[in-house]
C-alpha positions in Angstrom: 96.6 13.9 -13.9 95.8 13.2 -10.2 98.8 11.3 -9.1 101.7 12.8 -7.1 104.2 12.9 -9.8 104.6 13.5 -13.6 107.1 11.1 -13.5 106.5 7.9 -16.3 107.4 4.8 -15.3 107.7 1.1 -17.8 107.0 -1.7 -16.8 109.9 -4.0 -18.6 110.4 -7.5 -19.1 112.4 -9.8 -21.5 109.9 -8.6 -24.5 110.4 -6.6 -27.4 107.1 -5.2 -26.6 108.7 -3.8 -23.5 111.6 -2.2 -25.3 108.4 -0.7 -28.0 106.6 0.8 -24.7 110.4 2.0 -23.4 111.1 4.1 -26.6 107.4 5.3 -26.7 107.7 6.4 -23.1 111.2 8.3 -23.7 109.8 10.4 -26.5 106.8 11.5 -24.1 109.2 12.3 -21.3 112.2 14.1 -23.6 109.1 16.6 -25.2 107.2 16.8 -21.8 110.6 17.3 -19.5 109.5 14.9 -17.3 111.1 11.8 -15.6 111.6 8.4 -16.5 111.5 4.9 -14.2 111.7 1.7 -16.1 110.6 -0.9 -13.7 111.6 -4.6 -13.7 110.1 -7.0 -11.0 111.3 -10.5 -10.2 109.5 -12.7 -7.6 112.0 -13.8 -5.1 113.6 -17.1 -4.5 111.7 -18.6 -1.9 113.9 -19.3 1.7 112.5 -22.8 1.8 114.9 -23.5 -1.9 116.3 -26.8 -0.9 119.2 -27.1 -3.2 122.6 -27.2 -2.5 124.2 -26.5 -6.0 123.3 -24.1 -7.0 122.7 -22.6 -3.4 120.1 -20.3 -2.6 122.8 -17.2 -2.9 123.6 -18.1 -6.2 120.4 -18.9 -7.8 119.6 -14.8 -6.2 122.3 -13.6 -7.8 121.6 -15.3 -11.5 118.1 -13.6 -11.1 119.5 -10.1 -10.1 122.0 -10.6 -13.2 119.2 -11.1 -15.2 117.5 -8.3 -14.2 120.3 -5.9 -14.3 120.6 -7.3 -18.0 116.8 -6.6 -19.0 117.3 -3.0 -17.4 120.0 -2.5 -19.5 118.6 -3.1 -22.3 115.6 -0.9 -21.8 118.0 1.9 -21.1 119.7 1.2 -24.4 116.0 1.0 -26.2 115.5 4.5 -24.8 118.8 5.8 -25.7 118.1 5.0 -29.3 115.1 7.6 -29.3 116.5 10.1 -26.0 120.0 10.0 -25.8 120.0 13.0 -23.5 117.5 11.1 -21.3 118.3 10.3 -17.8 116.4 7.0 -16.9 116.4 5.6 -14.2 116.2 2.0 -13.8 115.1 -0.2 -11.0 115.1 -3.5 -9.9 112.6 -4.9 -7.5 112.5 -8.2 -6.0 108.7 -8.8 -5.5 105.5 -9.5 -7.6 105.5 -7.5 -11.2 101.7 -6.5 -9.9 102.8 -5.6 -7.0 105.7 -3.9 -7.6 104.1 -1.9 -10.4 101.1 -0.8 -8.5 103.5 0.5 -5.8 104.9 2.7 -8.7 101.9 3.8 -9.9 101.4 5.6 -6.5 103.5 8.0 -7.4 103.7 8.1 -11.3 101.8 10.3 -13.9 101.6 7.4 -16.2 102.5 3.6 -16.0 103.3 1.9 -19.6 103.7 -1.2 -20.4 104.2 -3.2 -23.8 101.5 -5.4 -24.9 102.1 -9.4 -24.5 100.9 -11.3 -27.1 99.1 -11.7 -30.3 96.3 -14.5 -30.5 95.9 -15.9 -34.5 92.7 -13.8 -34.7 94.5 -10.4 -34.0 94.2 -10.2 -30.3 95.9 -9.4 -27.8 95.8 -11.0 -24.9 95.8 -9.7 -21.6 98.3 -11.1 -19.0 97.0 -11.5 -15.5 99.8 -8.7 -14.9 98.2 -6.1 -17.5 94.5 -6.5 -16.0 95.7 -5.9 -12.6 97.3 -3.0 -12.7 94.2 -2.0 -15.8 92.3 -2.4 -13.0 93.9 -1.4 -9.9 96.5 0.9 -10.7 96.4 4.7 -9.1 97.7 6.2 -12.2 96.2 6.4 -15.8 97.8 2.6 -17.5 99.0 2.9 -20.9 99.1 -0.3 -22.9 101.3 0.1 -26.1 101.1 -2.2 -29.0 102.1 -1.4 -33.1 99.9 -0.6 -35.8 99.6 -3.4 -37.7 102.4 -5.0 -38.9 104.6 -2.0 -38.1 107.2 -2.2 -35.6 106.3 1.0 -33.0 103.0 2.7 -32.5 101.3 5.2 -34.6 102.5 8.7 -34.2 99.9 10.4 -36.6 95.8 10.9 -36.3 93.7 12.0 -33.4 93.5 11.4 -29.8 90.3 9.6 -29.6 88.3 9.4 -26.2 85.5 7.4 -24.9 82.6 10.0 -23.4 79.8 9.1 -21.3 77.8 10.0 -18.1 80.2 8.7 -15.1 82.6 11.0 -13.1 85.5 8.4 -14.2 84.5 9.5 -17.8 85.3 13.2 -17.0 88.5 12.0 -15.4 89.5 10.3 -18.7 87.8 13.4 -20.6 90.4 15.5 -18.8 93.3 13.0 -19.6 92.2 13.1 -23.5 92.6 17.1 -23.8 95.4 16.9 -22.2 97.2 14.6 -24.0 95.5 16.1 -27.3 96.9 19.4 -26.3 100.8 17.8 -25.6 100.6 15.9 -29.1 99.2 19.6 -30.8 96.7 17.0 -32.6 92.9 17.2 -32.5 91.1 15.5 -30.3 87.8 12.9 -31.5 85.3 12.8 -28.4 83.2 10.1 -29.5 79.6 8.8 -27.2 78.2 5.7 -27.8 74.8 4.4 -26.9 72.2 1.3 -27.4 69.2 1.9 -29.1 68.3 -1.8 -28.4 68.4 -1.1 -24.1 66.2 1.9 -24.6 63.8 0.5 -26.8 62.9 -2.2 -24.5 62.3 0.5 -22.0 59.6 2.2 -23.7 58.0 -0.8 -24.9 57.5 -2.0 -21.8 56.3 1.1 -20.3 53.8 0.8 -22.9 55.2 3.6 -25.3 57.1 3.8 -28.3 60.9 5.3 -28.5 61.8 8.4 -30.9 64.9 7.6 -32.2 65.2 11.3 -33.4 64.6 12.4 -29.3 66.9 9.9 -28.6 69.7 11.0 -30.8 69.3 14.3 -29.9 69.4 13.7 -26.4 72.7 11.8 -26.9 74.1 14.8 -28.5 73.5 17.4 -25.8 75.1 14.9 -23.4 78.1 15.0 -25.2 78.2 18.5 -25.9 77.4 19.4 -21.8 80.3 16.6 -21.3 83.0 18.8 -23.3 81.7 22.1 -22.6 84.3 23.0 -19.6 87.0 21.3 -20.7 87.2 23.2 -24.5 87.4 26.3 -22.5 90.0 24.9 -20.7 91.9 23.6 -23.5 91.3 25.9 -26.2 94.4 25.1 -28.5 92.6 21.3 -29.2 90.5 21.4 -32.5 87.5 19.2 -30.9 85.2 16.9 -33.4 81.7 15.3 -31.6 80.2 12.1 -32.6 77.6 10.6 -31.2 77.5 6.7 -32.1 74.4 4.5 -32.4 76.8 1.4 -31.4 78.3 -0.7 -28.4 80.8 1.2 -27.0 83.8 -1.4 -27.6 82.5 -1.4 -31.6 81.8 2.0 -31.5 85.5 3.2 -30.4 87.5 0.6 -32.6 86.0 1.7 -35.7 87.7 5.2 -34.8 91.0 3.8 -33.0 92.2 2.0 -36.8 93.4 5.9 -37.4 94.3 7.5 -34.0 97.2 7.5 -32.2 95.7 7.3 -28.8 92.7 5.7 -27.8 91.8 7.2 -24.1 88.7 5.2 -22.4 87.6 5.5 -18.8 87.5 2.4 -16.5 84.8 1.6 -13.8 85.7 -2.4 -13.5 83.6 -4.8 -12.6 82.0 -6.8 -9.7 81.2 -5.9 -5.9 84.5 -4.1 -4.9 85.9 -1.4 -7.3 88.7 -2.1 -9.2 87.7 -6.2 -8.7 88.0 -7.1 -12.9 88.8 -5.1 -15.6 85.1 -4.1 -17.7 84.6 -5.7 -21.1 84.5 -2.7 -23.0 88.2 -1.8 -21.7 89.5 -5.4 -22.3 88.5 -5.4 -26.0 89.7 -1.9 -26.7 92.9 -3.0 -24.6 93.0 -6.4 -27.4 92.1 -5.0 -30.5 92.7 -1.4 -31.0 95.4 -0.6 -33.4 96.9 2.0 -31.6 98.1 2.4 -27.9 94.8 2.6 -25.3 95.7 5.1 -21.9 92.9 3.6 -19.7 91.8 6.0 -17.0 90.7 4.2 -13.2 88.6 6.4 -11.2 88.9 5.7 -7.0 84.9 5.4 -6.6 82.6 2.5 -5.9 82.3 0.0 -9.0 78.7 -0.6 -9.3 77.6 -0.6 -12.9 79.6 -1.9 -15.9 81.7 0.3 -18.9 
């Protein structure tokens, strides 16, 4: 990973789906040796608070209880899974976005829990999540259960999104490696639509050969994993190439994976401005925990 650190760090709140991302980040760190930061960020009081009871120093100090409290509890979450596990806990007073994108500066991975389940099986992304999704200088993991179970799966491949961009060969890289950590093999899976190329030969006046086509598609994803099973080669690597929308295309593999790794261009006329549509509904439905990979270049096409 390209940040400064190994270190994980949590973002933790008042959720159990904090305390699920806590104990799925303390079994990463106790295999991997690495270190562990759980994160809480309150907004401070501002200095304009006109009240006299409670005064401004108390109502600080009931929100710095508080916090102390939801640390505390994370620390006991990852106690249950890595009672030898030194974590670290701090408290900042500023914006959670904020606070957490200042940690992913220096962190090898920032996790966070997943919010909330809509009544049609989705997710929904807090304003918090797509930020740092889309923003973050770290790879973001966003952990959820499978199904109706209470932590994430811990069985199946590592499943990752391939295409053409250079942030696709960053979260190419991040797939072996975490295929290679977990010692489970790793499902490289490109996606393409047929209906976008067949309008471009029709209206250059020819006709498209799907079987051209398909074979194109598989050399692509061949040259895209060439240099990276050399580099890895304890992963057992399987190839698909998928006549389907990306986002369909990698859900119908993520129901049996334990990690779902997809690259991450955003979009709009800055980089980083919005989190793509393809990373928002693997981030919502996947049934397993997505590690979305931001490159640092120029957003200028979609994911």
């Amino acid at each position: 990973m390209a940040s400064a650190s190994t270190d994980l760090v949590v973002g933790v709140d008042e959720s159990d789906s904090s305390l699920m991302a806590a104990r799925w980040a303390a079994r990463m760190a106790r295999e991997r040796r690495l270190g562990l930061r759980l994160v809480h960020a309150v907004d401070e009081i501002p200095v304009t608070y006109p009240h006299r009871a409670p005064t401004y120093e108390d109502a600080q100090r009931v929100v710095g209880e508080r916090g102390e409290r939801v640390l505390s509890r994370a620390q006991a979450a990852v106690a249950e899974v890595a009672p030898e596990l030194a974590a670290e806990a701090v408290l900042r007073p500023e914006q959670p976005a904020s606070a957490l994108r200042a940690e992913s500066a220096s962190a090898g991975m920032l996790i966070l829990g997943s919010t909330g389940l809509h009544r049609l099986g989705r997710f929904v992304l807090g304003s918090v999540s797509v930020s740092l999704a889309s923003h973050a200088e770290c790879p973001v993991a966003f952990v959820r259960p499978h199904v109706a179970e209470e932590a994430p799966p811990v069985d199946g491949p590592v499943v990752v999104g391939v295409d053409a961009t250079p942030v696709g060969e960053e979260a190419i890289g991040v797939a072996f490696e975490e295929a290679s950590w977990r010692r489970t093999p790793l499902l490289a899976v490109h996606c393409w639509k047929e209906g976008f190329l067949a309008s471009v030969f029709e209206e250059s006046g020819s006709s498209a050969d799907a079987d051209a086509i398909e074979a194109h598609e598989r050399e692509l994803l061949a040259q895209r994993l060439a240099g990276w099973q050399a580099k890895y080669p304890d992963v057992q690597v399987e190839r698909l190439a998928v006549k389907e929308k990306p986002a369909d295309g990698l859900l119908d593999f993520a129901d049996q994976a334990q990690l779902l790794v997809v690259g991450s261009r955003g979009r709009g006329g800055l980089a980083g401005l919005a989190l793509g549509s393809t990373s928002q509904s693997l981030i919502s439905y996947a049934l397993c925990p997505v590690l979305v990979v931001r490159g640092n270049r120029p957003a200028d096409s979609q994911d």
